[in-house]
C-alpha positions in Angstrom: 0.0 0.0 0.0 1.1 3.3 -1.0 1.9 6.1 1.8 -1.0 7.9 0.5 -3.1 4.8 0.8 -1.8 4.1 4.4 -2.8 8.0 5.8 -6.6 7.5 4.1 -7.0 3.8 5.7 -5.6 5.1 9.1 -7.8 8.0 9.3 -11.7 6.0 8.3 -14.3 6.5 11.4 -14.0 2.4 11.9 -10.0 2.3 12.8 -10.9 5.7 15.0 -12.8 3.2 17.3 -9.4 1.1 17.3 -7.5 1.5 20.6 -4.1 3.4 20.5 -0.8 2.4 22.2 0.1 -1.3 20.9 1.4 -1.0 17.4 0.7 -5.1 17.5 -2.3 -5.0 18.6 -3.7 -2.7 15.0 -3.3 -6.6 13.7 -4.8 -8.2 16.5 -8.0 -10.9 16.3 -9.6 -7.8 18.5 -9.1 -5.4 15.5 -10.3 -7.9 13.0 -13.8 -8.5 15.2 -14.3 -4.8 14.8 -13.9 -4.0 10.9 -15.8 -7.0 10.1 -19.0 -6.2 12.6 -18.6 -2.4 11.8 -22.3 -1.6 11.3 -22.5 0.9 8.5 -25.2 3.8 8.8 -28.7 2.9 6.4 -31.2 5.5 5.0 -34.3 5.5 2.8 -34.9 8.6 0.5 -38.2 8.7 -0.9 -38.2 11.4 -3.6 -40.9 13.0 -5.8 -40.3 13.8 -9.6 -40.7 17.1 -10.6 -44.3 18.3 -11.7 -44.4 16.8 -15.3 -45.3 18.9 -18.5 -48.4 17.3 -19.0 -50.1 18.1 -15.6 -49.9 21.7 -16.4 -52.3 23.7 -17.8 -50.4 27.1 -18.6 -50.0 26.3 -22.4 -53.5 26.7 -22.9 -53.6 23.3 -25.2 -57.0 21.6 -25.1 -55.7 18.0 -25.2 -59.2 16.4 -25.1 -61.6 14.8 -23.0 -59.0 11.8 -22.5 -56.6 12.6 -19.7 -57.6 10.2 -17.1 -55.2 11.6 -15.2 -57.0 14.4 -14.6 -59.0 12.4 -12.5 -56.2 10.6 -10.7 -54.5 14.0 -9.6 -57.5 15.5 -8.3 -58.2 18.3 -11.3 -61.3 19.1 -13.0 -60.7 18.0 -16.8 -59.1 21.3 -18.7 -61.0 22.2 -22.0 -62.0 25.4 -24.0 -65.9 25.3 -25.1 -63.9 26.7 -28.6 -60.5 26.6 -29.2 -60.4 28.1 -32.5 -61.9 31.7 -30.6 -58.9 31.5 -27.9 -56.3 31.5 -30.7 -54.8 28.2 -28.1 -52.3 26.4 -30.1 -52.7 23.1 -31.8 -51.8 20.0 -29.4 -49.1 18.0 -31.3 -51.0 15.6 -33.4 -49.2 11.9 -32.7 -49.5 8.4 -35.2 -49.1 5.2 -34.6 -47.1 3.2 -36.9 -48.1 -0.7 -36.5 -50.3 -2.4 -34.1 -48.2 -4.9 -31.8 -47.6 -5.4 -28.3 -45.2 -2.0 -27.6 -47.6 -0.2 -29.7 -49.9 -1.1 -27.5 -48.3 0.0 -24.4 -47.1 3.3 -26.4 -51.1 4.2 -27.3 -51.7 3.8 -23.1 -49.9 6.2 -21.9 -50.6 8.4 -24.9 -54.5 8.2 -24.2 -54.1 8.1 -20.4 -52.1 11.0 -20.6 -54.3 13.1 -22.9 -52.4 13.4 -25.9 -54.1 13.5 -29.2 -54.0 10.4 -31.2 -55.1 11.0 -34.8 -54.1 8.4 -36.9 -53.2 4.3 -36.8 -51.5 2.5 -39.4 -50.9 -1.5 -39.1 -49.7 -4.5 -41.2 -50.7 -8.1 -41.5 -50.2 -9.8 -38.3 -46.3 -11.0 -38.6 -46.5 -13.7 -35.4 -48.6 -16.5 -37.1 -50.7 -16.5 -34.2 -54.0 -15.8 -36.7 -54.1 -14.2 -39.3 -55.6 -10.5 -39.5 -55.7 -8.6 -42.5 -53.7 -5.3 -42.3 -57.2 -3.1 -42.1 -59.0 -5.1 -39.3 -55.8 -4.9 -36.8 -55.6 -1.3 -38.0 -59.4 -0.8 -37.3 -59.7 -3.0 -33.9 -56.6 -0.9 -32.3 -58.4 2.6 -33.1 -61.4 1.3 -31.8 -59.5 0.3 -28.5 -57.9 3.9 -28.2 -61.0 5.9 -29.8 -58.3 6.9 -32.8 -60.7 8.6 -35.5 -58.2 7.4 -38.7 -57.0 4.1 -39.2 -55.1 2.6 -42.4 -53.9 -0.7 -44.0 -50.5 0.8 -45.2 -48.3 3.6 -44.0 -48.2 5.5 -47.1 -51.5 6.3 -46.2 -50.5 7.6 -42.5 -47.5 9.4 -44.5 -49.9 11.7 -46.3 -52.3 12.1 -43.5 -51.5 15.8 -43.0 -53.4 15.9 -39.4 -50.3 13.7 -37.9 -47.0 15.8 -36.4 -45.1 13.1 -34.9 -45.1 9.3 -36.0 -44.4 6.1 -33.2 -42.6 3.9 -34.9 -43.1 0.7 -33.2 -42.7 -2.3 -35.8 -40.1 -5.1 -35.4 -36.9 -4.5 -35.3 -35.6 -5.5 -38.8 -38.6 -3.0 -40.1 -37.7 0.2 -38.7 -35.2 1.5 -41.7 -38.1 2.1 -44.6 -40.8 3.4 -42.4 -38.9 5.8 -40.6 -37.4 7.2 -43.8 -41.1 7.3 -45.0 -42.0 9.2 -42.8 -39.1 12.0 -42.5 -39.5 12.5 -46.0 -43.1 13.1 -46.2 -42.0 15.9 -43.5 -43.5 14.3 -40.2 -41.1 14.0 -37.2 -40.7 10.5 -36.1 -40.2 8.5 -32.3 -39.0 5.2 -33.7 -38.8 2.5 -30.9 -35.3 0.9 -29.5 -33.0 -0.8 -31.0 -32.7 2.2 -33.8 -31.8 0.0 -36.4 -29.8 -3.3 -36.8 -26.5 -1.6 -38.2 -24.6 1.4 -38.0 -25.0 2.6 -41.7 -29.0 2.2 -41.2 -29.2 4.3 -38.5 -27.0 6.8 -40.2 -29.2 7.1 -43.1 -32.3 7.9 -40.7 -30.6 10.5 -38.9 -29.3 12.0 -42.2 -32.1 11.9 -43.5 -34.1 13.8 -40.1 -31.4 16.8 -40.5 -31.4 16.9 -44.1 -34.9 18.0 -44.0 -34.8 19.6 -40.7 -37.2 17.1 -38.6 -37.4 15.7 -35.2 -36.1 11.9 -35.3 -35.2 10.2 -31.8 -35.0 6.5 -30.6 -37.3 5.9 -27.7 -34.6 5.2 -25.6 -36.9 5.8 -22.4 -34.5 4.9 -19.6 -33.2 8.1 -19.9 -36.1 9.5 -19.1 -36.8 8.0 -15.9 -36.2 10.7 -12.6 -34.1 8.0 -11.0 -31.8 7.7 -13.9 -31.4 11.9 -14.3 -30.8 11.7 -10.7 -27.8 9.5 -10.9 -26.3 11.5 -13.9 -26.4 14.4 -12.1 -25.5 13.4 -9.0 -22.8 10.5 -9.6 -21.8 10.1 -13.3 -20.6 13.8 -13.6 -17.4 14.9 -12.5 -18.4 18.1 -11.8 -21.3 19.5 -9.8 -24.4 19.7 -11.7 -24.7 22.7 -13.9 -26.1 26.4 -13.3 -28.1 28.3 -15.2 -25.9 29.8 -18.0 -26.1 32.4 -20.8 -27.9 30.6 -24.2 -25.2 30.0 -26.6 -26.7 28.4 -29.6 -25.3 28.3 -33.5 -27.8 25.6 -34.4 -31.3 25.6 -33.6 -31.8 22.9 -31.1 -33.3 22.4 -28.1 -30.3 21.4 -26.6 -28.5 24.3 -26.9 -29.8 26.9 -23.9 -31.1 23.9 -21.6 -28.8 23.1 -18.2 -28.5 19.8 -16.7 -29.7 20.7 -12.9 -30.2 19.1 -10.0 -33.4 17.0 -10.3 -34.5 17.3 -6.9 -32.9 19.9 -4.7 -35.0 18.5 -2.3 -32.2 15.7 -1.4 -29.2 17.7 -1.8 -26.9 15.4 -0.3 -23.2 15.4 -1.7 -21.4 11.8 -2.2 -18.1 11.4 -2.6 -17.6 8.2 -4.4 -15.4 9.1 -7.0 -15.2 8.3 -10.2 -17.4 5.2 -12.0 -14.3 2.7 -12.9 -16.4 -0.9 -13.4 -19.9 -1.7 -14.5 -21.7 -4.8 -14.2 -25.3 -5.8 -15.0 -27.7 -8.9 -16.3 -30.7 -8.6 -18.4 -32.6 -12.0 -18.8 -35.9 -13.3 -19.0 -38.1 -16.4 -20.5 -39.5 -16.1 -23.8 -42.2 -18.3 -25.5 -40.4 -21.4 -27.4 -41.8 -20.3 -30.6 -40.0 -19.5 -33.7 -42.7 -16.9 -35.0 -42.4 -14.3 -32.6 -40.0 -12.0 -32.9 -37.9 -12.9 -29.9 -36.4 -15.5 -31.8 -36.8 -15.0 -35.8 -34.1 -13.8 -37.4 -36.4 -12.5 -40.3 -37.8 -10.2 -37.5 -34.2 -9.1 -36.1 -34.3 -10.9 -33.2 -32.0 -11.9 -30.5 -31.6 -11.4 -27.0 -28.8 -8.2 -27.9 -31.1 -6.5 -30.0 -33.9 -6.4 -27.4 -32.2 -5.7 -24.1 -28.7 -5.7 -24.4 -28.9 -2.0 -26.3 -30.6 -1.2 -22.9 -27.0 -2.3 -21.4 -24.8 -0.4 -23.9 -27.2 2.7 -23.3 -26.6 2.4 -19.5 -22.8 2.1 -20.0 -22.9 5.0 -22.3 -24.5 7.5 -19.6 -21.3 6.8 -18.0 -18.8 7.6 -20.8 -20.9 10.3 -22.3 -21.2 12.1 -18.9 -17.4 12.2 -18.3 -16.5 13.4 -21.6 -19.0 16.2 -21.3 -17.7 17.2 -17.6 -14.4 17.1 -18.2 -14.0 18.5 -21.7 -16.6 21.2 -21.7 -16.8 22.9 -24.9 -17.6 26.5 -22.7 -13.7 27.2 -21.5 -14.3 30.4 -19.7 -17.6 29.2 -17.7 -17.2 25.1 -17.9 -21.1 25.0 -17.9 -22.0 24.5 -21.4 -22.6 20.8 -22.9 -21.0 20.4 -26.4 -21.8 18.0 -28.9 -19.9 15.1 -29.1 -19.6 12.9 -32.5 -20.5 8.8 -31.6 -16.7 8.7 -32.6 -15.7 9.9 -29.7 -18.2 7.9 -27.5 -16.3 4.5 -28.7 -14.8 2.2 -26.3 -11.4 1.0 -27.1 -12.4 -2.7 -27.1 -15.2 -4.6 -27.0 -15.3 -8.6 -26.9 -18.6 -11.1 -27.0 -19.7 -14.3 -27.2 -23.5 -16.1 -27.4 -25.3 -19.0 -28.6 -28.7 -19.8 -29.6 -29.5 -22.8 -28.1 -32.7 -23.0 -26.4 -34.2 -26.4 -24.9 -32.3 -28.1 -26.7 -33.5 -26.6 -29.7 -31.0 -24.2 -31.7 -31.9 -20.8 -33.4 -30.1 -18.3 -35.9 -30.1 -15.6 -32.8 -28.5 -14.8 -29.9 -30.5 -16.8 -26.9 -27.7 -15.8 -24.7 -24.7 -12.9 -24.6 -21.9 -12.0 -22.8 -20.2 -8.7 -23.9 -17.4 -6.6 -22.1 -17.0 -2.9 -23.3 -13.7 -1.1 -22.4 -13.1 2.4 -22.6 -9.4 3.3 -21.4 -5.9 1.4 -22.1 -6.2 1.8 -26.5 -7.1 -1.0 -28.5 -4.2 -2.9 -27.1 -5.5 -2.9 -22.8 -2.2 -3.9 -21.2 0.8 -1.8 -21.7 3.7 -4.2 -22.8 6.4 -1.7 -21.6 7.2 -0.8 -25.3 6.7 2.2 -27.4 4.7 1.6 -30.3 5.7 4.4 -32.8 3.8 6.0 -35.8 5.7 6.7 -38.7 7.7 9.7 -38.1 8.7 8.4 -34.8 6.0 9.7 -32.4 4.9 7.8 -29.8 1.1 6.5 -30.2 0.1 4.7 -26.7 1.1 7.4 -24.3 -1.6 9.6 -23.0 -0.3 12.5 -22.1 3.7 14.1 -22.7 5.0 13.3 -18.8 3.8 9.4 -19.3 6.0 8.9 -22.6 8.6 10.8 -21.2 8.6 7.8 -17.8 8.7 5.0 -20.5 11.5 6.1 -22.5 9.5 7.3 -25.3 10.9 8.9 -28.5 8.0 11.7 -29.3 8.0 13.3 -32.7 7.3 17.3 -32.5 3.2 16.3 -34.4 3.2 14.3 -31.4 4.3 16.2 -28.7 2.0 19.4 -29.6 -0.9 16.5 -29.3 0.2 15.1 -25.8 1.0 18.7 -24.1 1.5 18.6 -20.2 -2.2 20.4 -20.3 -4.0 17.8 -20.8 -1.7 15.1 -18.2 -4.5 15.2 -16.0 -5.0 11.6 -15.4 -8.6 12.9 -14.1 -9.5 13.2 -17.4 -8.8 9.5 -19.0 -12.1 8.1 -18.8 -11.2 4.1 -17.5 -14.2 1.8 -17.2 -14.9 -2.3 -18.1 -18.5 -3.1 -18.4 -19.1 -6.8 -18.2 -23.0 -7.6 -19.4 -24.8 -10.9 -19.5 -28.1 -11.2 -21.6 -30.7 -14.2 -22.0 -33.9 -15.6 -23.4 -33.6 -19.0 -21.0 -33.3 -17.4 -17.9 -34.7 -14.8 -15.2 -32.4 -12.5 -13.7 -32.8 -9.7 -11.2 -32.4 -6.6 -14.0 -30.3 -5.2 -11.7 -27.4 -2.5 -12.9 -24.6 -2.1 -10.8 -22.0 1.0 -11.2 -18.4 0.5 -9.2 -16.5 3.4 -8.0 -13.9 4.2 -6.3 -14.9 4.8 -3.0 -18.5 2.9 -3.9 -21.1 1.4 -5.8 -24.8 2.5 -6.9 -26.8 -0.4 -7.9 -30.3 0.3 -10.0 -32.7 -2.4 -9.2 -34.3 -4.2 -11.2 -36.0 -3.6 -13.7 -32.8 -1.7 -15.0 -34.3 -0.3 -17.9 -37.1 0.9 -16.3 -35.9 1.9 -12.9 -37.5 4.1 -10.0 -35.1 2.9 -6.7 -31.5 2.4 -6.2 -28.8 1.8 -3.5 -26.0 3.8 -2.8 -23.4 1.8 -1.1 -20.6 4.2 0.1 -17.1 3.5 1.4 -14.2 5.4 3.0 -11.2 5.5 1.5 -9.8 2.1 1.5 -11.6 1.0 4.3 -15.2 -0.5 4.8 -18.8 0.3 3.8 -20.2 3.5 6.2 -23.4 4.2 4.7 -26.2 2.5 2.6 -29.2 5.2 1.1 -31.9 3.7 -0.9 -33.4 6.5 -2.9 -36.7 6.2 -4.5 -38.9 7.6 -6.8 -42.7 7.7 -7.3 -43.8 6.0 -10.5 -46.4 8.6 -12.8 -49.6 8.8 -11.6 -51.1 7.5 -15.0 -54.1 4.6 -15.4 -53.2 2.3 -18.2 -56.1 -0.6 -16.5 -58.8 0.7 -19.3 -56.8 -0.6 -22.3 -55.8 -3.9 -20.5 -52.8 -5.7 -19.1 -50.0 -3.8 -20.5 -47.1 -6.1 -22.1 -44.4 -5.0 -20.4 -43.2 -3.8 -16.8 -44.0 -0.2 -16.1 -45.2 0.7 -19.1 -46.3 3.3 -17.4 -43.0 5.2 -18.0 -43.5 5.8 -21.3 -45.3 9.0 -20.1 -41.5 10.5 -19.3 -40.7 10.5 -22.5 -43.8 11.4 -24.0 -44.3 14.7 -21.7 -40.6 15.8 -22.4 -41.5 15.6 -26.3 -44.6 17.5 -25.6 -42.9 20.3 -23.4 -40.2 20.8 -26.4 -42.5 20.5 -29.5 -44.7 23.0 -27.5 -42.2 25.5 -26.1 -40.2 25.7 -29.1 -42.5 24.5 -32.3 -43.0 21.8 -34.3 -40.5 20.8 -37.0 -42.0 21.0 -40.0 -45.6 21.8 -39.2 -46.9 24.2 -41.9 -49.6 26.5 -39.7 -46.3 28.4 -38.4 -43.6 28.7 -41.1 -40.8 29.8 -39.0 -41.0 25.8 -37.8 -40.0 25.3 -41.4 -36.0 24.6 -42.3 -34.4 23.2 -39.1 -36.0 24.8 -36.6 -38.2 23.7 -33.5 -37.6 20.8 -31.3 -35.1 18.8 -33.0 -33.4 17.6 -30.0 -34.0 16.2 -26.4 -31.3 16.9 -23.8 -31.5 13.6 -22.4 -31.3 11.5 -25.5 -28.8 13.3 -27.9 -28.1 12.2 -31.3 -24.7 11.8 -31.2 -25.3 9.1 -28.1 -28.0 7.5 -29.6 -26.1 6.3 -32.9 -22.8 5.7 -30.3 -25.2 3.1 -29.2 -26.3 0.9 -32.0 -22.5 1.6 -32.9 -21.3 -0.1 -30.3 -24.5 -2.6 -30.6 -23.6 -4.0 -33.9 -19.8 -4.1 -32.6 -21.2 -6.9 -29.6 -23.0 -8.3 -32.5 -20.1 -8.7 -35.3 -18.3 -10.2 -32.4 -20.8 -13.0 -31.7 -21.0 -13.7 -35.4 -24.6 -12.6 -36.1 -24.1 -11.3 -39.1 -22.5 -14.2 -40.3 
C-alpha cells in the first residue's frame, strides 16, 4: 500500500474506534472483530419527480376529453368550449405506426395521458398466431384507443396531413423504410429501441431527419426515468451539476440553452464516491419457445442483444458520455455549457462477445444468450507491454499525455508532442471503465445495474431499464462500507387498466418520455408543421437533452460491434 493509501485507511471512522498504544495490537483478532462487525449507517430517500409537463395547464392546449389523469391528480378536466376563438395552439397531433404489443403499451400512456392520437396504421399480423388482415388490426386498435383514422398501409398515414409526430413501433428488422417514410413526407418521427440493426441504417435515418430539418429520436426511455437523471447528475458527472448559463446556440436545437440541474434539490446530499471505474449488469428473462415471434426470428431481427442488451450499452454510455461532457466542456471560460460530441468519440477502445442460440435443446439463428465486455481506457491494445509503439515519423502513439511517454523512455516526434502537451496530463481526465454484461432468453435475472466506484457502488434495481429505486453503497477510503441510502422515486400517476394488461413492466414510463417531447415541441414549435412557417427549415424541437443524437447512434455503434463479435451477421 502506497503512503498515501496508508494515511486515508488510518484516518476512516472504523480504525478511530481502534485502541491506540500497541502498534501489534492494530493486527490483532480484536481489530479484525471490529472492521468485520462495523455496522455501516442505512437510510431510505423517498423522492418525488418534478411536476411533469403534462399536468400543467399554462400552455393553454385543449388536449381532449381523454386525460384520465385528470382524475387521478384531483383536477377538474381542462378544456375550452372553442378553441379556434382563444387563438390556443394546436396540441401536437401523434401516429401510430403498426399495431403490436409495444404499440400497444405506447397508445396507453398516450391516451391516459391526454395526448391526441389522430391516426393508426398496421400490417398483416407477422407472429402466425391468426391471421388478420392489415385493415381489421388497423381498425380493432383505433377502436380500442378511440383513434378517428386508421389505415392498411403507412403511405397512407405518411400523407395524413393531421399527424406531427409518427411512433414507430414495428419489429426491429422493419424500422429502416418506415422511418425514412415518414421523415420524408415531412413528419417528425419516435421510432422504438433498438434504432436499427446496423450502424450505416441508423445513419441514413438521422441523415435523412437533419437533411430536411425534422425531429427523429430513438425511444430510448431509460433516460427518461427521474431516477436515472438523478444518478447522472449526482454521480456520473465529474463536476457538480450545472447552473443556469447564458444561451449560446449556433444551431437551432433544443439542446443548446437547456442546463442539466439538480433534479431534486429536495435531497441535496453530496457523495463522494469518485469516479465510475467498473460496471456490471444482467438482463434476462423467458421467452415463448416459438419460432414466430420475434424474440427468436431472425427474419424479424431478433435476439436477445437487440432487445435488451442496447438497454445495457445505453446504461454504459451514460457513464462515458457524462465524463466526456464534464471534463471537456466545450464552454472554457464558464465550464457550464454541454457540447456535442460525434458517436466517434463515445467508442470504447475494445469490445469482446460471445453467445449462442441454443434454447431447450433446440437451436436458433439468434443470440438466446450474450456475454459482452466494453472497455473504454488502455487503447485498442488494454495492457501496456512496456514498449513504445511508434507512428511513422517516430511519435509515440500509446502514451496519454507528454509526462507518461517521457517515464517510459518514449521517442515523441514534435506532431506528437503538440498533441500530448502537459495540459492535458491530467489523469482525471482519461475516462477508465470495463462493463461486463450478461443477456438471455432462457433465464430470469434480477435486471439489476450495478455501477463500481472508487470509493463505492450504486446499484439500480431491477428492472434496470425501467428503474425508479436504487442503493447507494458508500465506502471510506480504503476502508469498509459506512453508509447505505436507498433513494426512490414515485412512478407517474397514470391509469393504463382501461386498455388492459400492459405487455411489459411499467409501461407506465413511457409518459417520461412522452411529456418531455410534448414540453419541447410546444415550447419551441413543431419541426415541419406548416400552420407556423418559422418551424420550417431546421428549426423547432429537433433535440432532447437527455437522448442526444450523437449518443443514440454511439449506441447501435457499439451494438452492432457486440454483435459482429458474436458472429450474427454471419
Amino acid at each position: 500500500m502506497t503512503a498515501a493509501g496508508l494515511l486515508l485507511f488510518t484516518r476512516s471512522n472504523y480504525h478511530r474506534n481502534l485502541p491506540d498504544g500497541d502498534a501489534n495490537y492494530q493486527n490483532s483478532n480484536v481489530r479484525r472483530d471490529i472492521v468485520e462487525n462495523y455496522t455501516p449507517e442505512k437510510h431510505t430517500v423517498v423522492l418525488t419527480p418534478p411536476p411533469m409537463y403534462l399536468d400543467s395547464h399554462s400552455d393553454n392546449i385543449d388536449r381532449g376529453a381523454s386525460n384520465l389523469r385528470s382524475s387521478l391528480l384531483g383536477r377538474e378536466e381542462h378544456r375550452h368550449d372553442n378553441p379556434k376563438d382563444h387563438n390556443t395552439p394546436t396540441p401536437l397531433r401523434w401516429g401510430i405506426l403498426g399495431a403490436g404489443r409495444i404499440a400497444h403499451d405506447f397508445a396507453s400512456a398516450l391516451v391516459s395521458s391526454g395526448c391526441n392520437v389522430t391516426a393508426v396504421a398496421a400490417m398483416y399480423n407477422y407472429n402466425g398466431e391468426k391471421h388478420l388482415s392489415a385493415l381489421s388490426r388497423a381498425e380493432s386498435f383505433a377502436t380500442k384507443f378511440s383513434i378517428p383514422n386508421y389505415y392498411s398501409t403507412y403511405e397512407e398515414l405518411a400523407q395524413d396531413m393531421d399527424v406531427d409526430i409518427v411512433y414507430v413501433a414495428t419489429t426491429n428488422q422493419n424500422h429502416l423504410n418506415p422511418t425514412l417514410l415518414m421523415l420524408q413526407a415531412g413528419k417528425n418521427v419516435l421510432v422504438e429501441k433498438p434504432t436499427a440493426i446496423t450502424y450505416d441504417e441508423a445513419k441514413l435515418m438521422y441523415d435523412e431527419a437533419e437533411k430536411r430539418g425534422l425531429f427523429l429520436m430513438t425511444n430510448h426511455w431509460t433516460r427518461f426515468f427521474p431516477l436515472v437523471k438523478y444518478l447522472r447528475t449526482t454521480f456520473l458527472e465529474l463536476q457538480s451539476p450545472m447552473d443556469e448559463a447564458s444561451e449560446v446556440s449556433t444551431k437551432p436545437s433544443s439542446t443548446a440553452g437547456r442546463q442539466w440541474k439538480p433534479p431534486h434539490p429536495s435531497h441535496s446530499k453530496q457523495y463522494n464516491l469518485g469516479k465510475v471505474l467498473a460496471m456490471h449488469g444482467d438482463f434476462g428473462f423467458t421467452t415463448p419457445l416459438n419460432p414466430s415471434d420475434r424474440f427468436l426470428n431472425r427474419t424479424l431481427g431478433g435476439g436477445v442483444t437487440l432487445d435488451v442488451g442496447c438497454y445495457l450499452v445505453e446504461l454504459a454510455l451514460l457513464a462515458a458520455y457524462d465524463h466526456h461532457q464534464s471534463s471537456r466542456s466545450a464552454d472554457a471560460t464558464e465550464g457550464k455549457m454541454r457540447r456535442k460530441l460525434t458517436s466517434d468519440e463515445l467508442q470504447p477502445d475494445q469490445v469482446t462477445a460471445t453467445g449462442h442460440g441454443m434454447y431447450s435443446g433446440l437451436e436458433f439463428p439468434v443470440d438466446v444468450e450474450s456475454s459482452f465486455s466494453i472497455r473504454w481506457g488502455g487503447n485498442s491494445y488494454g495492457i501496456w507491454n512496456g514498449e513504445c509503439d511508434v507512428d511513422e515519423n517516430g511519435g509515440d502513439m500509446t502514451a496519454t499525455s507528454l509526462s507518461s511517454a517521457k517515464r517510459r523512455g518514449c521517442h515523441l516526434a514534435p506532431r506528437s508532442r503538440y498533441a500530448l502537451s502537459d495540459e492535458s496530463d491530467a489523469a482525471d481526465d482519461v475516462f477508465t471503465m470495463v462493463a461486463s454484461f450478461q443477456a438471455s432468453f432462457r433465464r430470469p435475472s434480477t435486471f439489476e445495474v450495478e455501477y463500481v466506484f472508487e470509493n463505492g457502488r450504486v446499484v439500480l434495481h431491477g428492472p434496470g431499464n425501467c428503474p425508479n429505486e436504487m442503493t447507494i453503497y458508500e465506502n471510506e477510503p480504503y476502508g469498509p462500507l459506512i453508509r447505505e441510502t436507498t433513494v426512490s422515486f414515485k412512478l407517474p400517476l397514470v391509469d393504463l387498466s382501461p386498455f388492459g394488461r400492459s405487455n411489459y413492466p411499467r409501461a407506465e414510463g413511457f409518459v417520461y418520455v412522452i411529456d418531455r417531447i410534448e414540453e419541447c415541441m410546444t415550447k419551441e414549435g413543431v419541426p415541419g408543421r406548416s400552420e407556423n412557417s418559422s418551424n420550417r427549415g431546421g428549426s423547432g424541437c429537433l433535440e432532447l437533452e437527455e437522448n442526444s443524437i450523437e449518443e443514440q447512434l454511439a449506441t447501435v455503434q457499439i451494438t452492432e460491434r457486440v454483435l459482429e463479435e458474436m458472429n450474427y451477421f454471419g
